[in-house]
N, CA, C and O atoms as a GROMACS GRO file, in nm:
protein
  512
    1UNK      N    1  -1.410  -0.642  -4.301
    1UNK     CA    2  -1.523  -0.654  -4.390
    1UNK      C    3  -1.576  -0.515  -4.419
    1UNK      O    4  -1.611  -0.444  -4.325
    2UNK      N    5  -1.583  -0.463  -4.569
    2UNK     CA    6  -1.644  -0.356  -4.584
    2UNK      C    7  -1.791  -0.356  -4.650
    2UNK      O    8  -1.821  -0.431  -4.742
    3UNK      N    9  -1.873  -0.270  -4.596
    3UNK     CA   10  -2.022  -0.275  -4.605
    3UNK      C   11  -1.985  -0.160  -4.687
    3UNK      O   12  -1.874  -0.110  -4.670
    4UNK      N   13  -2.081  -0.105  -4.791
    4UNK     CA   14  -2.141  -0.027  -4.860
    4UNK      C   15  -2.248  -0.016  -4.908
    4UNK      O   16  -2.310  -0.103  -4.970
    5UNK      N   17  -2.302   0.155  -4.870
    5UNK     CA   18  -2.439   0.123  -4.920
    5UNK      C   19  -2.454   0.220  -5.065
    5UNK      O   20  -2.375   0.311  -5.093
    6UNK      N   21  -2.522   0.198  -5.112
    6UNK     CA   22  -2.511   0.260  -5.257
    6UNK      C   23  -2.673   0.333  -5.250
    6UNK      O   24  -2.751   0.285  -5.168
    7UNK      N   25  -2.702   0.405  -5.304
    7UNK     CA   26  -2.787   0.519  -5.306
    7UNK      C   27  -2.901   0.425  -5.421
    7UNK      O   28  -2.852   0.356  -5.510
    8UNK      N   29  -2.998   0.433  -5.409
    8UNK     CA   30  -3.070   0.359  -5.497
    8UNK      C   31  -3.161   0.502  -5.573
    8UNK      O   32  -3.147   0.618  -5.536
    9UNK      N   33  -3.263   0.451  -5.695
    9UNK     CA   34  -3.338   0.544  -5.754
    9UNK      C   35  -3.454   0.524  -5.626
    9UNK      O   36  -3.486   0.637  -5.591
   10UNK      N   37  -3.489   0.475  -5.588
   10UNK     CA   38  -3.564   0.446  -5.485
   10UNK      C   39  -3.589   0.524  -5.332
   10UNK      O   40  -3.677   0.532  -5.246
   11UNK      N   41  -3.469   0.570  -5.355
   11UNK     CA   42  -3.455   0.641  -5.246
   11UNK      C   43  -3.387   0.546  -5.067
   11UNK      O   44  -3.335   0.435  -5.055
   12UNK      N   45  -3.412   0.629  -4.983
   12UNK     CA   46  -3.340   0.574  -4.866
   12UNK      C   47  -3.460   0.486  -4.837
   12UNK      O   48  -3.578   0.519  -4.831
   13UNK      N   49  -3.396   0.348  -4.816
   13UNK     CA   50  -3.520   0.216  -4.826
   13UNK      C   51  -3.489   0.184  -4.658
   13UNK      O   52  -3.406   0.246  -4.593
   14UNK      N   53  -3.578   0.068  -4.604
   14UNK     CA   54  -3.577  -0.020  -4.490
   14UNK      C   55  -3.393  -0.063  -4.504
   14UNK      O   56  -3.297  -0.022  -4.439
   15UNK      N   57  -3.404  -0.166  -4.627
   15UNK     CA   58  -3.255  -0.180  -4.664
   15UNK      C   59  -3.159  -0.117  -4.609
   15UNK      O   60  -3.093  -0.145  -4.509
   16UNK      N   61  -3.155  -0.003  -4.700
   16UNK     CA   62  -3.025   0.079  -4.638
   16UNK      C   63  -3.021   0.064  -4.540
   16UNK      O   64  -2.931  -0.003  -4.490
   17UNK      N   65  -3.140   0.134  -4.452
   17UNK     CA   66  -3.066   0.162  -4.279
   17UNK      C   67  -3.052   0.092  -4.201
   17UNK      O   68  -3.022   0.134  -4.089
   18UNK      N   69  -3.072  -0.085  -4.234
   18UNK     CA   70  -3.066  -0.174  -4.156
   18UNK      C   71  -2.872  -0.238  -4.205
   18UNK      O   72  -2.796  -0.314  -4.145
   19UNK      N   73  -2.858  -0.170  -4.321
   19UNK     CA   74  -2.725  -0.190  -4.365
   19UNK      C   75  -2.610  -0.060  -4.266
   19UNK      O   76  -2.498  -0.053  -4.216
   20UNK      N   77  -2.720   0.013  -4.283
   20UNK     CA   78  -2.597   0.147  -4.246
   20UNK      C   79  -2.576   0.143  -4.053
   20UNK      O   80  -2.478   0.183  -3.989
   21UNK      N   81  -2.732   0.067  -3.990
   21UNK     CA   82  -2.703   0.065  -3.867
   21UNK      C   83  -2.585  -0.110  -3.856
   21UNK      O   84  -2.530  -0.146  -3.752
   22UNK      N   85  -2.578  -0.172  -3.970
   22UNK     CA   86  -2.482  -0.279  -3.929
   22UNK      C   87  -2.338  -0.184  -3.928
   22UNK      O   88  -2.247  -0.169  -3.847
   23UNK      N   89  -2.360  -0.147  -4.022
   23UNK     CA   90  -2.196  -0.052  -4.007
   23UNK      C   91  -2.167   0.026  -3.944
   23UNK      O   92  -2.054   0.075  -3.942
   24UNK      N   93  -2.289   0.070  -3.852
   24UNK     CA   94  -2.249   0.205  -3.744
   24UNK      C   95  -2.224   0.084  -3.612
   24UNK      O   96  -2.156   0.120  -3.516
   25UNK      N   97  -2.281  -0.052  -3.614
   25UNK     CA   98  -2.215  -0.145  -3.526
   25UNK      C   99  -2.125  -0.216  -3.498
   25UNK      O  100  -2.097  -0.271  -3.392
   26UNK      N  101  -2.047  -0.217  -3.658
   26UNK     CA  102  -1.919  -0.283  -3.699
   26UNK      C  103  -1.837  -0.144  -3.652
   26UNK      O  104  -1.734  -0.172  -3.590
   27UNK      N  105  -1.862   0.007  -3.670
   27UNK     CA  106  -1.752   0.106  -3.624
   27UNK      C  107  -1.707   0.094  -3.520
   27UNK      O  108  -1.586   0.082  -3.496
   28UNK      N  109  -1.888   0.098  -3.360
   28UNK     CA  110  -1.841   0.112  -3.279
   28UNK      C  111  -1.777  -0.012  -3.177
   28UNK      O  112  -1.743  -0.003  -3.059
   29UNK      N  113  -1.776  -0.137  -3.276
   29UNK     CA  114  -1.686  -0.240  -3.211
   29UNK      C  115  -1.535  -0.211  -3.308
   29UNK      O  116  -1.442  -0.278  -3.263
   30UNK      N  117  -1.511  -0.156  -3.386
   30UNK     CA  118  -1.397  -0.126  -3.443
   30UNK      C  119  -1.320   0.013  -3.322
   30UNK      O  120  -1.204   0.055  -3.327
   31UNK      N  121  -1.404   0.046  -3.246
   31UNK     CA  122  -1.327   0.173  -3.190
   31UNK      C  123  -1.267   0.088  -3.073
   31UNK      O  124  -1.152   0.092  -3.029
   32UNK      N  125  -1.372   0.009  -3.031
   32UNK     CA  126  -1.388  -0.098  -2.861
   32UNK      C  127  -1.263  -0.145  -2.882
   32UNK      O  128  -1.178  -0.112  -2.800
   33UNK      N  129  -1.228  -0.220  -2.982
   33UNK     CA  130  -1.140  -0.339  -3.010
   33UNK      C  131  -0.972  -0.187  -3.011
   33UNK      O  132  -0.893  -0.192  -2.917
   34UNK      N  133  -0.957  -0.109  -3.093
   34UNK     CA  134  -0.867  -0.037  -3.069
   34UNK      C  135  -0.826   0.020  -2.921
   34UNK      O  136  -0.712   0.010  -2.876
   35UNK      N  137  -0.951   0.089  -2.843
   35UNK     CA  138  -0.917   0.106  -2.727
   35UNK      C  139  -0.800  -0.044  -2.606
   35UNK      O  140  -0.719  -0.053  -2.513
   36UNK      N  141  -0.906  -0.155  -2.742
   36UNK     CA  142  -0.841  -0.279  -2.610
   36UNK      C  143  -0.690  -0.303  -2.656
   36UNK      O  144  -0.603  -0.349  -2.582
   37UNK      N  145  -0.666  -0.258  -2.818
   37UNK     CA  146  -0.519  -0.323  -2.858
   37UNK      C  147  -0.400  -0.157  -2.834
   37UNK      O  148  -0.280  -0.134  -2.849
   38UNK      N  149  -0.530  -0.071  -2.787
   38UNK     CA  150  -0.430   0.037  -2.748
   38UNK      C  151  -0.385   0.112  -2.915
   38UNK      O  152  -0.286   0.185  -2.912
   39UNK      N  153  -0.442   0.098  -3.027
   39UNK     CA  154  -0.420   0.103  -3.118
   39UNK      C  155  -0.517   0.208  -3.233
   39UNK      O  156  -0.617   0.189  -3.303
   40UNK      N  157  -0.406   0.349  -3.200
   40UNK     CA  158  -0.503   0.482  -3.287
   40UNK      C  159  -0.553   0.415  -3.423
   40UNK      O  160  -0.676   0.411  -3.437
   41UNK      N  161  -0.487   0.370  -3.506
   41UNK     CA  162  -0.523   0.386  -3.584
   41UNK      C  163  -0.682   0.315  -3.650
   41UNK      O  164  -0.755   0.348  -3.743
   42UNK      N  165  -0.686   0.178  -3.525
   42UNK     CA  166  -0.833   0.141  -3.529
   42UNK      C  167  -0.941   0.199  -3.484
   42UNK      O  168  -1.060   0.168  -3.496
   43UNK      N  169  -0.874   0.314  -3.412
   43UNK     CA  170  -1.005   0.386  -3.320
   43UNK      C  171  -1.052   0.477  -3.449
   43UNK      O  172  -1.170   0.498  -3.479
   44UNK      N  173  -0.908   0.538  -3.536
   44UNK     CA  174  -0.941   0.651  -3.608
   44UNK      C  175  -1.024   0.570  -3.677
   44UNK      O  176  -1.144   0.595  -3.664
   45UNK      N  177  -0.995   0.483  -3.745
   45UNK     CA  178  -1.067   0.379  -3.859
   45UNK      C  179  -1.244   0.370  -3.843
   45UNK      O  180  -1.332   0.382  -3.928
   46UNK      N  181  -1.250   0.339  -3.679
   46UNK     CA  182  -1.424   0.306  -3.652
   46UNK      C  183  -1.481   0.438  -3.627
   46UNK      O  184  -1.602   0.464  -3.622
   47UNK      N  185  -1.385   0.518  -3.613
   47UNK     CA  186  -1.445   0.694  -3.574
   47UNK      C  187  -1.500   0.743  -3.691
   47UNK      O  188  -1.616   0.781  -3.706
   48UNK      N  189  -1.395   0.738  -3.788
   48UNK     CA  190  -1.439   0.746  -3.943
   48UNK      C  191  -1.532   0.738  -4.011
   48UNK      O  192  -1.585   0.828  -4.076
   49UNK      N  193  -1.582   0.544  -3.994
   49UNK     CA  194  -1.693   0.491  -4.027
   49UNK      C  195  -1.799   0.505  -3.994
   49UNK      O  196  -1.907   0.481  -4.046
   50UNK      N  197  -1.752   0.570  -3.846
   50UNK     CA  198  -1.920   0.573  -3.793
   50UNK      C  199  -1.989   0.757  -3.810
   50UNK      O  200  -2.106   0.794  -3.801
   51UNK      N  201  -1.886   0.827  -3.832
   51UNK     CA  202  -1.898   0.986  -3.884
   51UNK      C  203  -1.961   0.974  -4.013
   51UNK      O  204  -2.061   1.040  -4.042
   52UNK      N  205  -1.902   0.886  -4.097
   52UNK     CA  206  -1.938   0.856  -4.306
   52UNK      C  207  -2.072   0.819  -4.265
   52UNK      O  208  -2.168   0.888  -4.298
   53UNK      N  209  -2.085   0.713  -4.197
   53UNK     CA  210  -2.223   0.634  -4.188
   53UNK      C  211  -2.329   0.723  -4.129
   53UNK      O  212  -2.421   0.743  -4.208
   54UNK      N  213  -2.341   0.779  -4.018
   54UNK     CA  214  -2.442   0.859  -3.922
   54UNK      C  215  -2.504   0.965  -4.012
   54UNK      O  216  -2.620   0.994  -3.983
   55UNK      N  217  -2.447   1.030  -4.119
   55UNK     CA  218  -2.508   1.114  -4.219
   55UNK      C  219  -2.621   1.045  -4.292
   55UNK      O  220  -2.729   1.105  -4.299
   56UNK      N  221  -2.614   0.972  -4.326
   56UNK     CA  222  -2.692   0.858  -4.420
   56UNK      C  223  -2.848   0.837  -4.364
   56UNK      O  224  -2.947   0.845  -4.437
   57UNK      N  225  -2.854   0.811  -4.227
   57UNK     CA  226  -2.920   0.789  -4.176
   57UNK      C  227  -3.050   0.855  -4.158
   57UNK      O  228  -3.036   0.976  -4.139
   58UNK      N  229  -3.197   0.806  -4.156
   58UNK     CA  230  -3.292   0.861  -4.159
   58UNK      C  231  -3.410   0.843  -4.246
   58UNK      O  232  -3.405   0.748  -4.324
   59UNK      N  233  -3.555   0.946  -4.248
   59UNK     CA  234  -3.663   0.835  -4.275
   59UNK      C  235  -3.633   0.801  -4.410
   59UNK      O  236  -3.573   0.862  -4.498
   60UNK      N  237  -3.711   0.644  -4.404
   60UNK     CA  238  -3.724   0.591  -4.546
   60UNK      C  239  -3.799   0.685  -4.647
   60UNK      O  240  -3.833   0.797  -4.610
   61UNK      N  241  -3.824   0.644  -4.762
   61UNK     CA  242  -3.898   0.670  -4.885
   61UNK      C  243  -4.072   0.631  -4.789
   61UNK      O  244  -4.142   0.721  -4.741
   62UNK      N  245  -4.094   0.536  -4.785
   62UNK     CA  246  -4.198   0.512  -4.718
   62UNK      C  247  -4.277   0.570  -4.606
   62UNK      O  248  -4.400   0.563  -4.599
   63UNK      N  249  -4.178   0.645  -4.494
   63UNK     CA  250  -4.225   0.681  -4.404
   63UNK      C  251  -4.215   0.818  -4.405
   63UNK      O  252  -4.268   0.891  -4.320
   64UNK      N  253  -4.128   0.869  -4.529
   64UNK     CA  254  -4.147   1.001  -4.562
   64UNK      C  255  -4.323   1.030  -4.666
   64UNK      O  256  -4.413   1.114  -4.670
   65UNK      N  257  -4.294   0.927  -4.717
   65UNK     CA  258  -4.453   0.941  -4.862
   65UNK      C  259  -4.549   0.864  -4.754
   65UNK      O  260  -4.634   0.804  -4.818
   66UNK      N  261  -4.560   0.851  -4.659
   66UNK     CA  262  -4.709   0.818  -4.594
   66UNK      C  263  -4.815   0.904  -4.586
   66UNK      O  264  -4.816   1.013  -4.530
   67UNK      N  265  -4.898   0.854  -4.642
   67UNK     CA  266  -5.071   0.911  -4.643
   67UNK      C  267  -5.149   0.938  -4.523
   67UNK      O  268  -5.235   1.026  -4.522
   68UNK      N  269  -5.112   0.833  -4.380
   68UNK     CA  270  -5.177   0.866  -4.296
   68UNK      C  271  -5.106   0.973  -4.154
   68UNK      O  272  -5.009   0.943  -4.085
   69UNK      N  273  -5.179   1.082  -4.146
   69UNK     CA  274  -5.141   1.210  -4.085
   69UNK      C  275  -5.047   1.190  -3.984
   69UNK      O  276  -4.937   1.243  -3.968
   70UNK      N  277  -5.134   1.060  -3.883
   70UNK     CA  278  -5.089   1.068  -3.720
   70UNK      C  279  -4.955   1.024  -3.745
   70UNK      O  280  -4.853   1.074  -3.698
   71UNK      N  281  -4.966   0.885  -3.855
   71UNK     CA  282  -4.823   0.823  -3.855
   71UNK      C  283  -4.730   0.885  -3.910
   71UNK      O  284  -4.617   0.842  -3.887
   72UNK      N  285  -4.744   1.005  -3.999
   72UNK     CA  286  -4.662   1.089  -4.048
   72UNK      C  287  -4.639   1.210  -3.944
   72UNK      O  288  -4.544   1.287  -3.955
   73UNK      N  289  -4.698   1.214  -3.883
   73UNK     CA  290  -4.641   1.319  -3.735
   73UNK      C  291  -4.582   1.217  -3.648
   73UNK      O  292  -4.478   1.253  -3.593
   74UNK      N  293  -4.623   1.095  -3.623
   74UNK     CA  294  -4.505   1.047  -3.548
   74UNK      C  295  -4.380   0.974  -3.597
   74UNK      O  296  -4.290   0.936  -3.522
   75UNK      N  297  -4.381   0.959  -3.723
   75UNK     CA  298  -4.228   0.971  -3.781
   75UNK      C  299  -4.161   1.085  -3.818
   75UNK      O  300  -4.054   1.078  -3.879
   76UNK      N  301  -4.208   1.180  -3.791
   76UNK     CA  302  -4.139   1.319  -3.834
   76UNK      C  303  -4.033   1.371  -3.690
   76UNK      O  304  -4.062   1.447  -3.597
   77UNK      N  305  -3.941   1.317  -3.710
   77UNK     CA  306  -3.817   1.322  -3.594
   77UNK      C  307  -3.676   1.373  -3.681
   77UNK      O  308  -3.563   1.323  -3.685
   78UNK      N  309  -3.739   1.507  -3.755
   78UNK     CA  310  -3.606   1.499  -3.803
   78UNK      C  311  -3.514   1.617  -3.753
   78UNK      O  312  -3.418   1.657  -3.818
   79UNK      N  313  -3.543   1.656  -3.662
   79UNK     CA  314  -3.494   1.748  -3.591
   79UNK      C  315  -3.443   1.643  -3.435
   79UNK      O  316  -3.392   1.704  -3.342
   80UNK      N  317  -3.458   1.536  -3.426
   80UNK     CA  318  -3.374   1.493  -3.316
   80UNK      C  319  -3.266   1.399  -3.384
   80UNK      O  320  -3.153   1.378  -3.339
   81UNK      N  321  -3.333   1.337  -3.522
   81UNK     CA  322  -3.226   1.285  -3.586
   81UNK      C  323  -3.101   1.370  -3.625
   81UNK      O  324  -2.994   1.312  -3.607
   82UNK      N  325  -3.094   1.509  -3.680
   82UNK     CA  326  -3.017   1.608  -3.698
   82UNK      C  327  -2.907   1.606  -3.585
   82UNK      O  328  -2.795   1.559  -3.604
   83UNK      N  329  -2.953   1.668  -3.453
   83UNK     CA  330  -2.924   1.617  -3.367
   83UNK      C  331  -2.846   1.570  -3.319
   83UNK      O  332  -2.740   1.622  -3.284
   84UNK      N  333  -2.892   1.416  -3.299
   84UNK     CA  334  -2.817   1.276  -3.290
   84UNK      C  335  -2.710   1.286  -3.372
   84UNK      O  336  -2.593   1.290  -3.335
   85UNK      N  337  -2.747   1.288  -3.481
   85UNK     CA  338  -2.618   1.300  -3.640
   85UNK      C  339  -2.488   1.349  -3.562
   85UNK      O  340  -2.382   1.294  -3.531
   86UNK      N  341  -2.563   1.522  -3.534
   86UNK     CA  342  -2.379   1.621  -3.519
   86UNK      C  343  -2.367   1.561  -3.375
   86UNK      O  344  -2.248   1.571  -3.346
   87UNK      N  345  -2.423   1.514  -3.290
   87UNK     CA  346  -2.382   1.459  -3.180
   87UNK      C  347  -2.287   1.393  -3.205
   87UNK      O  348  -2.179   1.446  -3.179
   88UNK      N  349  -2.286   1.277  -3.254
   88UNK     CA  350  -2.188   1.140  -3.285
   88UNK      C  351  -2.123   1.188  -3.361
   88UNK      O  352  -2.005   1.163  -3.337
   89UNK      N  353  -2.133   1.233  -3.425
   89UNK     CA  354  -2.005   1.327  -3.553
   89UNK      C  355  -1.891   1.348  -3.438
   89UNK      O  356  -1.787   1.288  -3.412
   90UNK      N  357  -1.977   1.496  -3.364
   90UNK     CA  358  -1.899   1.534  -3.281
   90UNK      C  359  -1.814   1.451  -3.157
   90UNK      O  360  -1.703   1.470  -3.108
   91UNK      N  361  -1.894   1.374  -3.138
   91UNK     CA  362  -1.800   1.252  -3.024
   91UNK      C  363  -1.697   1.178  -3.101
   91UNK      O  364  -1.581   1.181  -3.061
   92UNK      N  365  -1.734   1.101  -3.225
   92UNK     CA  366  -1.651   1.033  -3.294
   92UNK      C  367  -1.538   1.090  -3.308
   92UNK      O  368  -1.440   1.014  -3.314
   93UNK      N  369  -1.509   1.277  -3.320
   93UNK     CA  370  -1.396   1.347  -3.339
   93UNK      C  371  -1.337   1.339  -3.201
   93UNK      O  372  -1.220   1.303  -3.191
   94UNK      N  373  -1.406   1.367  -3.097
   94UNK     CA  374  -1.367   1.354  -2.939
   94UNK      C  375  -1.298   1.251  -2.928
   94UNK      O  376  -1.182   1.264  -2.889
   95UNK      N  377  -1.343   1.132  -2.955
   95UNK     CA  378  -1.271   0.999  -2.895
   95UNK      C  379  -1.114   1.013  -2.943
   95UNK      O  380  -1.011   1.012  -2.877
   96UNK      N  381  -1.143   1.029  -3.127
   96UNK     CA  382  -1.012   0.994  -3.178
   96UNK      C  383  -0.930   1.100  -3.085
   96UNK      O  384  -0.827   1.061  -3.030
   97UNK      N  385  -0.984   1.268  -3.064
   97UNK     CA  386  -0.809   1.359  -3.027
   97UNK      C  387  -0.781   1.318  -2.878
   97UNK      O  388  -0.677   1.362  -2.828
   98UNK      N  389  -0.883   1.220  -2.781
   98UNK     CA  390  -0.835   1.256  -2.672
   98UNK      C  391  -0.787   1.124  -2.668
   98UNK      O  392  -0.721   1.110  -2.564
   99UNK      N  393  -0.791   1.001  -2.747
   99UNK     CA  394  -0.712   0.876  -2.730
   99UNK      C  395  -0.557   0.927  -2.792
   99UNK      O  396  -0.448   0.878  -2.763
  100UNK      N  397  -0.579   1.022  -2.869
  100UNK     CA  398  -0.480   1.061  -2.954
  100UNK      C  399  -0.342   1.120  -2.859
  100UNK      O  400  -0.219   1.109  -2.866
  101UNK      N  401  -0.427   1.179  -2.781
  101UNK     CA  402  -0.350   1.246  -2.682
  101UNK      C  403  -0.295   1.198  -2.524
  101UNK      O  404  -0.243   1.265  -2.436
  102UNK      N  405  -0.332   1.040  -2.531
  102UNK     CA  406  -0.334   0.942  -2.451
  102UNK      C  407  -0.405   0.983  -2.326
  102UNK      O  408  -0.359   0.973  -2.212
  103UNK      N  409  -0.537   1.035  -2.364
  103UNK     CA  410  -0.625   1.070  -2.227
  103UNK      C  411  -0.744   0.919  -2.290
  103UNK      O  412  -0.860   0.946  -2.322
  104UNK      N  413  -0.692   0.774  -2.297
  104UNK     CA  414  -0.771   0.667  -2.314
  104UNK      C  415  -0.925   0.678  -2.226
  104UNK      O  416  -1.038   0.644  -2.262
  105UNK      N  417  -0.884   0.731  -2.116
  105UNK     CA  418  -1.007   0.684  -1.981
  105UNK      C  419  -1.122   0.772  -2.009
  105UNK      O  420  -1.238   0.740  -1.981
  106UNK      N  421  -1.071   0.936  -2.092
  106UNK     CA  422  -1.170   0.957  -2.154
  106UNK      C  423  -1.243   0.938  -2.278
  106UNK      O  424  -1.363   0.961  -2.290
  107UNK      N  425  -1.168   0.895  -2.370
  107UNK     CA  426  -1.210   0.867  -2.502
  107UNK      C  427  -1.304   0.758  -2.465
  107UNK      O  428  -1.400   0.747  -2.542
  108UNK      N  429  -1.298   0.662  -2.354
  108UNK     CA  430  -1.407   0.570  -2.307
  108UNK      C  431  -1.532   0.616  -2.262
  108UNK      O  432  -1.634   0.551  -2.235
  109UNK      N  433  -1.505   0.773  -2.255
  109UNK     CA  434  -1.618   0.797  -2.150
  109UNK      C  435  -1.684   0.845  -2.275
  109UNK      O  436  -1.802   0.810  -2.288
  110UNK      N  437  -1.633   0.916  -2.367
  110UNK     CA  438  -1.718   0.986  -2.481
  110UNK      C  439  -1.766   0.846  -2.568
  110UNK      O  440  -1.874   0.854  -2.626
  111UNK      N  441  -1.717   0.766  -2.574
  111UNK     CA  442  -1.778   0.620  -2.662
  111UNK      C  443  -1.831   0.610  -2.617
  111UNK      O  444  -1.919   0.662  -2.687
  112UNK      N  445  -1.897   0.569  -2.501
  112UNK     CA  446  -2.016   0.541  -2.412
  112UNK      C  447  -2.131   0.622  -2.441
  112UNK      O  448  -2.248   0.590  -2.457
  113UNK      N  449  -2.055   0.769  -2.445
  113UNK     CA  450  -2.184   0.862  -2.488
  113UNK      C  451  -2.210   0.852  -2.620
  113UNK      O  452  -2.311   0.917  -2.650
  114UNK      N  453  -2.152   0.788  -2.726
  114UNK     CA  454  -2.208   0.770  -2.840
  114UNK      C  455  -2.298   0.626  -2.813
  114UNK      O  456  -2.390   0.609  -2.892
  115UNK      N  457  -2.283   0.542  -2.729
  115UNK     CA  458  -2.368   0.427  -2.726
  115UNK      C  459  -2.520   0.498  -2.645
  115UNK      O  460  -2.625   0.465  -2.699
  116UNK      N  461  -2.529   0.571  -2.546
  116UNK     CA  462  -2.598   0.662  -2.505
  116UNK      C  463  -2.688   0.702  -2.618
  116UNK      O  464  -2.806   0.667  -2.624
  117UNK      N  465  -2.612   0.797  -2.731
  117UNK     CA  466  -2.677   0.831  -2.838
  117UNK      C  467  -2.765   0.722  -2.878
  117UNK      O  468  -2.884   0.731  -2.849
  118UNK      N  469  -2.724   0.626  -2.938
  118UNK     CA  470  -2.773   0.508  -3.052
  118UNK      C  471  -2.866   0.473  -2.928
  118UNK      O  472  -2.976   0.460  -2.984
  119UNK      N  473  -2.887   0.449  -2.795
  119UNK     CA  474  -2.993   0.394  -2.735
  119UNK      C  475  -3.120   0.470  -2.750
  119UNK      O  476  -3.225   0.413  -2.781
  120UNK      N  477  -3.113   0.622  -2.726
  120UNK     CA  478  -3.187   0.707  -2.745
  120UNK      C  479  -3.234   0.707  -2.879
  120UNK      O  480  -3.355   0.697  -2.900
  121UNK      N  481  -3.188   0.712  -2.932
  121UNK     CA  482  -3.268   0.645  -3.103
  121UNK      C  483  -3.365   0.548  -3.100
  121UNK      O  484  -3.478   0.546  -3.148
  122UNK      N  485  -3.299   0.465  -3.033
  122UNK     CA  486  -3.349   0.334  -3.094
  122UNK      C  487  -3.474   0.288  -2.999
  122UNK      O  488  -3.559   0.204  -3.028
  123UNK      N  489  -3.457   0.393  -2.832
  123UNK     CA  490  -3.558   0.380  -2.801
  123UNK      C  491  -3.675   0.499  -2.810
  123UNK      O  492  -3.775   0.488  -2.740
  124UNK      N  493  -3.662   0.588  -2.880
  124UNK     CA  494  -3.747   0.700  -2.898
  124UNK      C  495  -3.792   0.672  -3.032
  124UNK      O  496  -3.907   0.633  -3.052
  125UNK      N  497  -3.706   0.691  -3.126
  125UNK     CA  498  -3.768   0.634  -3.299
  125UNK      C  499  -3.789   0.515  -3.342
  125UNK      O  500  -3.859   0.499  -3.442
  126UNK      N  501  -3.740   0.422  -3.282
  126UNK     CA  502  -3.804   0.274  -3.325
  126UNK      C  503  -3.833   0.185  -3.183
  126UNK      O  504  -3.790   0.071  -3.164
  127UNK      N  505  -3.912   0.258  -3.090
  127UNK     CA  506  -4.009   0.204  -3.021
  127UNK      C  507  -3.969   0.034  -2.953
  127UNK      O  508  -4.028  -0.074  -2.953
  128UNK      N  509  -3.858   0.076  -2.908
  128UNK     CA  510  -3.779  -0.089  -2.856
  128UNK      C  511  -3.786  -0.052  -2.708
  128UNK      O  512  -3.745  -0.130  -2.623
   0.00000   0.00000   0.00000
């Protein structure tokens, strides 16, 4: 199943990133499922998706144009989102060369640290 998100005049909405975090969840079960069939080319596939996708990511139109100060200082994370971004970039490249290179036990260990990543998000910027 392919998700796409298309760029609106609107700017980056709620929408999108609830689209772009389904597809950064469809990658990293696209990498899981390769590690289990032993199979590069699905790992490369969800490594891919989730490198294309992780750029995308970040504040809405809304929470960028907010009027009130405090809430606009505490959505202003865009220096850990940055971050996060080349983090997972950078792991997503990790997993694929070291499965590539049949070091599997680590390419598990660096996926993990991309799930690591996405927790830290999700519990620092959206308060879960």
């Amino acid at each position: 199943m392919a998700l796409v998100t298309l760029g609106s005049a609107d700017g980056y909405t709620q929408a999108d990133r609830i689209l772009d975090m389904q597809k950064m969840a469809q990658a990293m079960q696209d990498i899981q499922s390769g590690f289990f069939y032993n199979n590069l080319d699905i790992v490369t596939a969800g490594a891919t998706d989730l490198s294309k996708t992780i750029i995308h990511v970040g504040p809405t139109k809304e929470e960028k144009n907010t009027k009130d100060v405090y809430e606009k200082w505490m959505n202003d994370n865009s220096s850990m989102t940055g971050r996060t971004q080349r983090r997972i970039q950078k792991y997503a490249e990790d997993i694929v060369e070291h499965f590539k290179s049949g070091d599997a036990k680590y390419a598990l260990h660096v996926y993990n640290r991309v799930a690591e990543e996405c927790m830290k998000c999700h519990t620092s910027l959206r308060k879960w």
